[in-house]
C-alpha positions as CSV (number, residue, x, y, z in Angstrom):
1,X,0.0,0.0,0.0
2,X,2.8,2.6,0.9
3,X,4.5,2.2,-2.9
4,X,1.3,2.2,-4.5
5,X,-0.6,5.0,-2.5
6,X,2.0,6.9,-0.5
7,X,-0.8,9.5,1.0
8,X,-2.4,6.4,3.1
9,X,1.6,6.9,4.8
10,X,0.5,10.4,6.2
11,X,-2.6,8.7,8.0
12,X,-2.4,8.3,11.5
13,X,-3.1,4.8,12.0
14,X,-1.1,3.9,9.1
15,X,2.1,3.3,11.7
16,X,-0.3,1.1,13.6
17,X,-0.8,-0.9,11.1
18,X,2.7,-1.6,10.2
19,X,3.3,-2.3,13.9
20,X,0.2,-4.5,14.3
21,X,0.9,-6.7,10.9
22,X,4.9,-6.9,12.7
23,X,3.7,-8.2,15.7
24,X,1.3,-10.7,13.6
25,X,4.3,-12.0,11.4
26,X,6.1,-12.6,14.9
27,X,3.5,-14.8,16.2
28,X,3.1,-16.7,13.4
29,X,7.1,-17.2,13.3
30,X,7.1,-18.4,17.2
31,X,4.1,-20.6,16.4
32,X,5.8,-22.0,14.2
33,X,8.8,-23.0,16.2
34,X,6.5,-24.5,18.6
35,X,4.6,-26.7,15.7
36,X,8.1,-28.1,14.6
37,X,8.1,-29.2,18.3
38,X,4.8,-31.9,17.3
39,X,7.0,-32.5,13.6
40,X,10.2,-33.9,15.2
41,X,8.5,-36.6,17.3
42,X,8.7,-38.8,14.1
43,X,11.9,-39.1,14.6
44,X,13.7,-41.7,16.1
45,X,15.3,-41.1,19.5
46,X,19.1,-42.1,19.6
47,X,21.4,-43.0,22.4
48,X,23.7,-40.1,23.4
49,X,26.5,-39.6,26.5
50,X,25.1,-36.7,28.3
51,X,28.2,-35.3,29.3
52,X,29.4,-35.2,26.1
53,X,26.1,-33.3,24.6
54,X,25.7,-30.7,27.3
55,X,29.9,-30.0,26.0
56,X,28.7,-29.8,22.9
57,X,25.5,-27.4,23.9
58,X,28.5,-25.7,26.0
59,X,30.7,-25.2,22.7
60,X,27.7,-24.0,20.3
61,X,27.6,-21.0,22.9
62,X,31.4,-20.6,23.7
63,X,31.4,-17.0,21.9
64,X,28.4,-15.6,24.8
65,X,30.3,-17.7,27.2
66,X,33.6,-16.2,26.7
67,X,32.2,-12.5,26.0
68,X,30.4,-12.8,29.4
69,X,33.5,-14.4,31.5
70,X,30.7,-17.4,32.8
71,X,31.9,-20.0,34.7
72,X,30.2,-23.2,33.3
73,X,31.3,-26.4,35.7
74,X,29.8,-29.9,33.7
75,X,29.9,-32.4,36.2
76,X,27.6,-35.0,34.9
77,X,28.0,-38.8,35.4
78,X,29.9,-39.0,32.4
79,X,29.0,-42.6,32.1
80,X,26.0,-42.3,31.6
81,X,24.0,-42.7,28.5
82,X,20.2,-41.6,27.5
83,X,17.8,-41.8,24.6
84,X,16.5,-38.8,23.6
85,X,15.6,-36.7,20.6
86,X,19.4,-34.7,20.0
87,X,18.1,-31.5,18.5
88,X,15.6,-31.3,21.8
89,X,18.7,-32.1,23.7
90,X,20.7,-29.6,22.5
91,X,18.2,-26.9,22.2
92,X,16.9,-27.5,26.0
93,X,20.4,-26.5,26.9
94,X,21.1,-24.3,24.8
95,X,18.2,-21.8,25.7
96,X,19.3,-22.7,29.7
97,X,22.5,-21.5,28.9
98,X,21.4,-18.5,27.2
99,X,19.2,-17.6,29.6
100,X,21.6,-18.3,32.2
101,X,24.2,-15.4,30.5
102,X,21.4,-13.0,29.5
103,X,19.9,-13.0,32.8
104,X,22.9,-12.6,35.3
105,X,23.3,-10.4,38.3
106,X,24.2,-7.3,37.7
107,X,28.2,-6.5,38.0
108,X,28.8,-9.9,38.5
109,X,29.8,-12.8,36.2
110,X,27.6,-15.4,35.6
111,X,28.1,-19.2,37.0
112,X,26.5,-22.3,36.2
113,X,27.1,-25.8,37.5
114,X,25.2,-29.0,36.0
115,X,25.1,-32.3,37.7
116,X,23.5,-35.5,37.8
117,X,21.2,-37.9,40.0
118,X,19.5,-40.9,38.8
119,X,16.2,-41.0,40.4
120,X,13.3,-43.4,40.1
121,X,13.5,-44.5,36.7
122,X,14.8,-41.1,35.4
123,X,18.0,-39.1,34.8
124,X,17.9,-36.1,36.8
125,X,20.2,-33.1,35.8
126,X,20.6,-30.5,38.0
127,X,20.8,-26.7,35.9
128,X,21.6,-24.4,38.8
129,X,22.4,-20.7,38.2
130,X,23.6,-17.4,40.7
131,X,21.5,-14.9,38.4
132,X,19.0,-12.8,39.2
133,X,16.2,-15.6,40.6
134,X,12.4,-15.6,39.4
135,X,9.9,-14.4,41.8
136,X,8.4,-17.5,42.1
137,X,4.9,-16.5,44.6
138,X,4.4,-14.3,41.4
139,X,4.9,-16.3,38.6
140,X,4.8,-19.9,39.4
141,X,2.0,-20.9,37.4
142,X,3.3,-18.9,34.5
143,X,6.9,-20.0,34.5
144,X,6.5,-22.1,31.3
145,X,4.0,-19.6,29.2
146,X,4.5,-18.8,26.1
147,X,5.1,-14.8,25.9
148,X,5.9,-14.6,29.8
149,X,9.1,-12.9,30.7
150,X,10.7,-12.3,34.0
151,X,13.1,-9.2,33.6
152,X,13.3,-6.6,31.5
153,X,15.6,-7.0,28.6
154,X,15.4,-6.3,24.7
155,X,16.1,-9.6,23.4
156,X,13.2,-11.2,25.9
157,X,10.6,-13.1,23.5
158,X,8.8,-15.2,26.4
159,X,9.5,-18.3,24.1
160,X,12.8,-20.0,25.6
161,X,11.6,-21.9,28.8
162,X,8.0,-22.6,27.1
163,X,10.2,-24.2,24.1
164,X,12.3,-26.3,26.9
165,X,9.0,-28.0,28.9
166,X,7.7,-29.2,25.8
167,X,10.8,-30.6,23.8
168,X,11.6,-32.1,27.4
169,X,7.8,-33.7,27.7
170,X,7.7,-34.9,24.3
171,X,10.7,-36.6,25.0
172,X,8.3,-38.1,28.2
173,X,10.3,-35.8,30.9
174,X,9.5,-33.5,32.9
175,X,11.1,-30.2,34.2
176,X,10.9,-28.3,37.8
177,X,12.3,-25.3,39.1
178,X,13.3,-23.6,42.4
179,X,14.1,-19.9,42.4
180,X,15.1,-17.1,44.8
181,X,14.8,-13.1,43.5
182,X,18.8,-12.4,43.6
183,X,20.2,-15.7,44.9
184,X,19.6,-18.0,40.9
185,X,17.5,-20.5,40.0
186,X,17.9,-24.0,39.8
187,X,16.0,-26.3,37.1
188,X,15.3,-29.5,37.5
189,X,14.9,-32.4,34.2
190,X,14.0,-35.3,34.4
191,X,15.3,-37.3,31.5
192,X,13.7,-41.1,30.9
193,X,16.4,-43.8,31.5
């Protein structure tokens, strides 16, 4: 409409407009992400070492890791093997880490550890960071939303952790989390042995 009729530019809900049809072409791009969740469960789970594929997540994000001097200590049973869907894997951690960095205290340099329990007939890794903590008597029941955000900061979408509970359920886990405003938060998933 703007190259064709340029006066319908000088209307005042023309800027509106653009920013409404944005905001519609970024929901249908997130919704899409989340459909390609439902696509990948065709595919065949395969046997990976976990320690070895949260190094890898670790080493597709080394460039944020260095920038941001974070401290990532991996110490997962590295014995230990799992069947999961590897793109979930490595996306689950991936958007942990991320979130991890983008998320950190103030002035101070982010640190993550990861460890491992085997519980019950699961795989239990243990993603515990000293950021800035979720208020969780405010937002527990929305921790996982899609669109819900914690902090302010540009690069927020709401999509991350709502992307992580349902790769890690289709995969027939489950994931927790404990949180303190200023003291981190530690998630908890619970992998399928």
């Amino acid at each position: 409409m703007q190259d064709e009729h340029p006066e319908v530019a000088k209307n005042d809900y023309f800027p509106m407009l653009l920013k409404a049809s944005d905001k519609l072409n970024e929901t249908i791009h997130n919704l899409n992400e989340v459909a390609q969740t439902d696509i990948h469960l065709k595919e065949n789970f395969v046997e990976i070492n976990v320690f070895e594929e949260v190094n890898n997540a670790i080493s597709s994000l080394s460039g944020k890791i260095k920038a941001s001097n974070t401290k990532i200590t991996n110490k997962i049973d590295k014995s230990v093997n799992i069947k999961v869907i590897p793109a979930y894997f490595e996306s689950i951690f991936f958007n942990l880490i991320s979130n991890s960095i983008k998320y950190k205290k103030e002035h101070k340099d982010p640190e993550i550890s990861i460890t491992s329990a085997v519980k019950d007939d699961f795989l239990v890794i243990k993603f515990k960071d000293k950021g800035r903590g979720i208020d969780l008597k405010l937002n527990k029941n929305k921790i996982f939303g899609m669109y819900k955000t914690f902090h302010n900061h540009k690069d927020s979408r709401g999509l991350g952790l709502f992307l992580t509970k349902n790769q890690i359920e289709a995969m027939q886990g489950k994931i927790t989390v404990k949180s303190k405003v200023d003291l981190g938060t530690t998630f908890y998933i619970h992998f399928k042995l």
